[in-house]
C-alpha positions in Angstrom: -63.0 72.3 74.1 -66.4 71.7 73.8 -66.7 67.4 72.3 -69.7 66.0 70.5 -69.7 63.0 67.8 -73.5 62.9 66.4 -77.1 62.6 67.4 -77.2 61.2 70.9 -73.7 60.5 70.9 -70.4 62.2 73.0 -66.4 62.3 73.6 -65.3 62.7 77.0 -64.0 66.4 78.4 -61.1 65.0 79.4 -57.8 67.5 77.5 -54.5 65.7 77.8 -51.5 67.9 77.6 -48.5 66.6 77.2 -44.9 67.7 78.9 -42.5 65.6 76.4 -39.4 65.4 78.1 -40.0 67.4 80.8 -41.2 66.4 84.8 -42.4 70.0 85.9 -44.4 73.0 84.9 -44.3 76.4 86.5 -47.7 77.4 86.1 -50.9 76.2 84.1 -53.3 78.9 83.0 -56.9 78.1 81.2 -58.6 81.1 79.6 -62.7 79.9 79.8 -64.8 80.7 76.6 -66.5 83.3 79.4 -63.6 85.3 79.2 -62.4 84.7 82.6 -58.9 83.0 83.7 -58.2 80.1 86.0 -54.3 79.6 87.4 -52.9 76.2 88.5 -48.8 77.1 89.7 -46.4 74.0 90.6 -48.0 71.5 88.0 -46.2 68.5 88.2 -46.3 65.6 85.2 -48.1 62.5 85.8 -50.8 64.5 87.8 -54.6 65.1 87.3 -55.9 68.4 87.6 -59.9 69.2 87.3 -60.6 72.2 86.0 -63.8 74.1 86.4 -64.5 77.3 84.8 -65.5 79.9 87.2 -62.9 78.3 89.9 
């Protein structure tokens, strides 16, 4: 996810994913534009998680 709006202008980086009904995930994986693969087990819902590539 890469944001922009216009000259001099931005969105924030921020990617909300939402669990509907659901209070627990096994496992969050994020594939990087670089290729390489980041793996976040026992996500729970209402939680933040940062996310860096290379991490």
């Amino acid at each position: 996810v890469i944001p922009s709006r216009g000259f001099q202008s931005s969105v924030d980086y921020k990617l909300i994913i939402g669990l509907g009904n659901r209070t627990k995930v096994d496992s969050m994986k994020v594939i990087w534009p670089d290729r390489s693969v980041s793996s976040y087990p026992d996500s729970t819902r209402q939680s933040e998680s940062a996310c860096c590539c290379g991490s």
